[in-house]
C-alpha positions in Angstrom: -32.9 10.6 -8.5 -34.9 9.8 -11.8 -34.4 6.2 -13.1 -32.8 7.5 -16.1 -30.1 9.8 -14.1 -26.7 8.2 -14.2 -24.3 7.0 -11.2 -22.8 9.6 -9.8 -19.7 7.6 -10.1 -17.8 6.8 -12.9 -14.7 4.0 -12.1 -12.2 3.4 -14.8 -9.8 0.4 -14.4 -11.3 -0.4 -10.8 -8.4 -2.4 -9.3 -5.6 -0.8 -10.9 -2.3 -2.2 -9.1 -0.8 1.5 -9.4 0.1 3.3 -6.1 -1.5 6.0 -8.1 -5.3 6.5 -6.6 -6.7 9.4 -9.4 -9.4 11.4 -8.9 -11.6 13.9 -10.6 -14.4 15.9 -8.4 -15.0 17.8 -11.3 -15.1 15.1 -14.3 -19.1 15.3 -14.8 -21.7 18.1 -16.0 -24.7 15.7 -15.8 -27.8 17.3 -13.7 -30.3 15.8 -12.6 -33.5 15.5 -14.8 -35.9 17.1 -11.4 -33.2 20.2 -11.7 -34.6 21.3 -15.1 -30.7 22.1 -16.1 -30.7 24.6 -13.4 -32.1 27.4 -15.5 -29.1 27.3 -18.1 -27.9 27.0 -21.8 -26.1 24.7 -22.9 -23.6 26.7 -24.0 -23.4 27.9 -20.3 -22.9 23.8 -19.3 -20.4 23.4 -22.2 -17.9 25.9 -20.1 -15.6 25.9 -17.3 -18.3 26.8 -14.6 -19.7 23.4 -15.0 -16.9 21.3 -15.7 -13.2 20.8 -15.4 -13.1 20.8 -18.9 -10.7 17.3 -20.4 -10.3 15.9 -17.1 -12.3 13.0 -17.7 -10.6 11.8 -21.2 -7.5 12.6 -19.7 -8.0 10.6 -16.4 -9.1 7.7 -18.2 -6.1 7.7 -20.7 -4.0 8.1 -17.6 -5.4 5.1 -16.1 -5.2 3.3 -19.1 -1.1 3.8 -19.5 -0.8 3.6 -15.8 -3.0 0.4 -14.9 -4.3 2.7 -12.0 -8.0 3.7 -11.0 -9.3 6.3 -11.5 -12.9 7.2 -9.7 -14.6 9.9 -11.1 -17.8 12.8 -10.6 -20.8 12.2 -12.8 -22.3 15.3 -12.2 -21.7 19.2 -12.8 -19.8 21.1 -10.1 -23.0 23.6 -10.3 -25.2 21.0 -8.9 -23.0 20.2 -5.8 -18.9 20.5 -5.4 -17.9 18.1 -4.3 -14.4 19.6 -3.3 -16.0 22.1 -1.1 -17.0 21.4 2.1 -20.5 20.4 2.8 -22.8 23.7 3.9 -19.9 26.0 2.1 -21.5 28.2 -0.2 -19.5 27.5 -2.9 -21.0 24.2 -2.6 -24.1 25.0 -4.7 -23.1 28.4 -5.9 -25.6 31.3 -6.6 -23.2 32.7 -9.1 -20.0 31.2 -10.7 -17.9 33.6 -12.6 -20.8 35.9 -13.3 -22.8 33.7 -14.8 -26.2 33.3 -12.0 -27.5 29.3 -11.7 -31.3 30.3 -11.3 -31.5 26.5 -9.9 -29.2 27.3 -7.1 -31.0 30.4 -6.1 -32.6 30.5 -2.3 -32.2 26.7 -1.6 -33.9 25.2 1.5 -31.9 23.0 3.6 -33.8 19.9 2.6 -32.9 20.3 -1.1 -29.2 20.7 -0.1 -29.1 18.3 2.0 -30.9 16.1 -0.3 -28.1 16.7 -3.0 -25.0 16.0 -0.1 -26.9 12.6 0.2 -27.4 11.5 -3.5 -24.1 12.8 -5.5 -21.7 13.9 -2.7 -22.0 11.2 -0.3 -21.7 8.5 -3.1 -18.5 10.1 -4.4 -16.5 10.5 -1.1 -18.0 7.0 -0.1 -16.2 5.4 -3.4 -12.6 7.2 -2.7 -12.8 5.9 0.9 -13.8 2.5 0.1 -11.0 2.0 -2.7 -8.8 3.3 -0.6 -9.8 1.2 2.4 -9.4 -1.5 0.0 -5.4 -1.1 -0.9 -5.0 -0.1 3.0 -2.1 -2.6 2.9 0.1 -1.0 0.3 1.2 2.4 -0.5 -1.1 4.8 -2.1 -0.9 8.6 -3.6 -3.8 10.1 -3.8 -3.9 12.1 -7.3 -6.8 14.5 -7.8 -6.7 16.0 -11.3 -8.3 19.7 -12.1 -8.4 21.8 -15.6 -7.8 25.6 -15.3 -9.2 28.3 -18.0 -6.4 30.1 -20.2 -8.1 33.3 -19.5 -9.5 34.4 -16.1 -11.7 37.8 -15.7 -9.0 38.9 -18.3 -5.8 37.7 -17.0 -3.4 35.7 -19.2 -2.4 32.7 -17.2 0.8 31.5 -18.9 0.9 28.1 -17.1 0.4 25.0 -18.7 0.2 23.1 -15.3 0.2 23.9 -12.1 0.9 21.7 -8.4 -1.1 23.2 -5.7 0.2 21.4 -2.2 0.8 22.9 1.3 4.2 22.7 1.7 3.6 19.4 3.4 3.9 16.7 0.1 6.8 14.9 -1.1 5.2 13.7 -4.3 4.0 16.8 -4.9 7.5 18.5 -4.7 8.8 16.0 -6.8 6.2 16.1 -9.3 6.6 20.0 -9.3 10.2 19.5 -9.7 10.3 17.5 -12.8 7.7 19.8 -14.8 9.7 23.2 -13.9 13.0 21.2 -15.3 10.4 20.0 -18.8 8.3 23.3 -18.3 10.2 26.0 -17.0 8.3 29.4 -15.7 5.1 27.2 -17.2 4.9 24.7 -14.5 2.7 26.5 -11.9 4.5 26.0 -8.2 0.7 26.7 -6.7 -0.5 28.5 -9.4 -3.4 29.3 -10.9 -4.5 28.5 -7.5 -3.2 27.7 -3.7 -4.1 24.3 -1.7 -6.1 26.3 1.1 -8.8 25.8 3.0 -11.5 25.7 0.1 -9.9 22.2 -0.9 -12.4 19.4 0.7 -11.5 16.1 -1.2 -7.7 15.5 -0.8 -7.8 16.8 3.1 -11.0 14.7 3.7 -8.7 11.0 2.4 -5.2 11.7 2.5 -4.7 13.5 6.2 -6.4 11.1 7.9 -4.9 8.1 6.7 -1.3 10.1 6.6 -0.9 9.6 2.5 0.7 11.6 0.2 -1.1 13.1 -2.3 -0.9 15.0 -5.4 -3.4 17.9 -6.9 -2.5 18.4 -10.6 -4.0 21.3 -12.5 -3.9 21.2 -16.6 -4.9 24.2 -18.8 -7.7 23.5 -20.2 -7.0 24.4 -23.9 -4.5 21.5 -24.3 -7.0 18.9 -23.0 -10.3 19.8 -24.8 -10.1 17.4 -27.4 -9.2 13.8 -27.5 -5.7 14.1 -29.3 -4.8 16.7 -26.8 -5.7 14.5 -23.9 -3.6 11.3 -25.7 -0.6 13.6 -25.8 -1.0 14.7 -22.2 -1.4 11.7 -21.0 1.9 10.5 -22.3 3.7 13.4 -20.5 1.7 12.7 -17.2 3.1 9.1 -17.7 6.6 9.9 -17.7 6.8 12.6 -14.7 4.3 10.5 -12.7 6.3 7.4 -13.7 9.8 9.3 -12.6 7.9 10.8 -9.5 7.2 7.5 -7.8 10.6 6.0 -8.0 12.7 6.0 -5.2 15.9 8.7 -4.5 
């Protein structure tokens, strides 16, 4: 890493005393200054191929209303996933939505390896050490996403969505109380299913038998900093009802 590249994690409200751990592997589209900006625009880094566009305003106003923590990505999902399993293509992807990342084209196993080290490793390394941390309490781990409204052409209608395994009680709880506020527009694993392809949540939560929680907004009511206040205050008051017992 150059001297002048950032952390590639970001910790808001480190010590939090919510049960609440939130997470966002997607927060960041920094890159490296040695990467040359992978050979794109930056109109190509300003959409949702880099980014989980919101996530980061919104997490940190989330941890703001809930005194929790929330530990972040610093860089862009184009320079490494980091909620894809190390060696998986989708990891460093050749192409994302069409769009080709001519920096990600042909990559030796030193260079990947090489990025698993300096922004991957750092990231998982922070979850597993706050967690360690509040190993005497209870914990949900709460990994927030952003979806596009529009998708290779199809209209997705939700404005959230909880993608679980069938195997959550927070989750179902959570996914309960936005389908009674929401309706049809609270996603019950949609835009996408918890499968296989998810690395952070399985990596923390199954080992240590936690519960977890991985929320996906629509990006078009996040993108700006009063949309994020509002959301915030919604994610308050389901997260808030979600955690209390019965």
């Amino acid at each position: 890493m150059h001297r002048d590249d950032p952390s590639p994690v970001h910790v808001t409200n480190p010590g939090g005393a919510c049960p609440l751990l939130l997470i966002g592997d997607h927060a960041g589209r920094a890159i490296p200054k040695r990467l040359g900006g992978l050979g794109l625009t930056a109109a190509d880094m300003d959409t949702h191929i880099a980014w989980d566009i919101g996530i980061g305003g919104l997490g940190d106003r989330l941890a703001e209303r809930l005194d929790a923590c929330f530990i972040r990505q610093t860089y862009s999902r184009l320079v490494i996933d980091c909620n894809r399993r190390p060696g998986a293509p989708a990891a460093m992807p050749e192409v994302s939505d069409g769009v080709t990342i001519p920096g990600n084209l042909g990559l030796d196993a030193q260079t990947m390896a090489g990025r698993r080290a300096e922004i991957y490793q750092p990231y998982q390394d922070a979850i597993a050490a706050e967690l360690d941390r509040r190993a005497d309490r209870p914990t949900i781990l709460v990994s927030l996403h952003s979806f596009t409204p529009v998708m290779q052409g199809h209209v997705r209608p939700w404005r959230m969505g909880v993608l679980h395994r069938d195997d959550s009680a927070f989750s179902s709880r959570v996914l309960a109380l936005l389908q009674r506020e929401l309706g049809d527009a609270a996603g019950d694993n949609e835009p996408y299913r918890m499968d296989e392809t998810d690395n952070t949540v399985p990596l923390h939560a199954d080992p240590r038998g936690l519960d977890y929680l991985e929320l996906e907004v629509r990006q078009d009511l996040i993108a700006e900093p009063f949309g994020q206040a509002a959301m915030a205050e919604v994610l308050e008051r389901i997260l808030t009802e979600a955690l209390r017992p019965g």
